[in-house]
C-alpha positions in Angstrom: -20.9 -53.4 -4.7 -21.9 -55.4 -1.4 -20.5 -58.1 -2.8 -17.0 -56.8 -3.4 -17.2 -55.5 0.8 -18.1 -58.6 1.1 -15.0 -60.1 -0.2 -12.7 -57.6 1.2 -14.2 -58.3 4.5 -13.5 -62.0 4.6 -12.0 -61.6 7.9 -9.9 -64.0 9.9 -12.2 -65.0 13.1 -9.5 -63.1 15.7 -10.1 -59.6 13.6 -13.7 -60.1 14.3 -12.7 -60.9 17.8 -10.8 -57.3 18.1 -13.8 -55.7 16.1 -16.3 -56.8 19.2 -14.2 -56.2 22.0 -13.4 -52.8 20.5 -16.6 -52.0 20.2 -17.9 -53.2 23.7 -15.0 -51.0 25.1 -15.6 -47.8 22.9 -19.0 -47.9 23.9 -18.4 -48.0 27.7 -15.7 -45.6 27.4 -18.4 -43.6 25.6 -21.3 -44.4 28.2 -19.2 -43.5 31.3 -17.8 -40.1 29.5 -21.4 -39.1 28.4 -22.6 -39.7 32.1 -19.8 -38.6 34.0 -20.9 -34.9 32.2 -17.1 -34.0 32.0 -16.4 -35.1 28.5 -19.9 -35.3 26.7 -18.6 -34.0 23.4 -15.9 -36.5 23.7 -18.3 -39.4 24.8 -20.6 -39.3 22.0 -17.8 -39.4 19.6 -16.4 -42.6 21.5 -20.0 -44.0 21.0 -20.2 -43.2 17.3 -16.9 -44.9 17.2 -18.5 -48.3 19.1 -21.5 -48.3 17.6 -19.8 -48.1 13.8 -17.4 -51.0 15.0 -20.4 -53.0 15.7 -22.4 -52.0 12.6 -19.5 -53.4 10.7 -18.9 -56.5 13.2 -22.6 -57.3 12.6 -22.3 -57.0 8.7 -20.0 -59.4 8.5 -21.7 -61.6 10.4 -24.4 -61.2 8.8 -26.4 -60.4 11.9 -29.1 -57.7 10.8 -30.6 -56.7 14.4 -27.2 -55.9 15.7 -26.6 -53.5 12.7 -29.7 -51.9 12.5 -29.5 -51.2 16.1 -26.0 -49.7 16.0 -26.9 -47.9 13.2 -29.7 -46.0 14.7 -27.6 -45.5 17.6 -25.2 -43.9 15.6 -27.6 -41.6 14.4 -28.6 -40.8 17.8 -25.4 -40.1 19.0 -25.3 -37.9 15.7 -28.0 -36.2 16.7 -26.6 -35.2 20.8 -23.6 -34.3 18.7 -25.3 -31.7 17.1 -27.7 -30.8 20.6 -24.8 -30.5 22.4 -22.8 -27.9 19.6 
């Protein structure tokens, strides 16, 4: 099975370009929402949002630290979801 999302994901290098940069800018938008205390609720979903672009942006590259970090971040953001409900 990772071997067929592997395949589909043979992505041209300017898609992974727009996967990074979206995922640098979801997670600021995120950062500055969750700190500016107006929009927490809102902010942690923008983070789950970045942190998923980069788990996928990492996969492809193959680049295990930056996925297991995002990954763990996503749970965490999971997690002030749920604190914050």
């Amino acid at each position: 099975m990772l071997a067929a999302i592997r395949q589909i994901l043979r992505i041209a290098p300017m898609t992974l370009k727009l996967l990074s940069i979206l995922g640098a800018l979801f997670g600021i938008l995120g950062a500055l929402s969750v700190a500016s205390t107006f929009h927490i609720l809102l902010g942690y979903y923008l983070l789950i949002v970045g942190s998923t672009l980069w788990v996928v942006y990492g996969y492809i590259v193959k680049n295990t630290p930056l996925v297991s970090m995002n990954f763990v971040f996503t749970l965490i953001n999971l997690l002030g979801i749920l604190n914050y409900s």
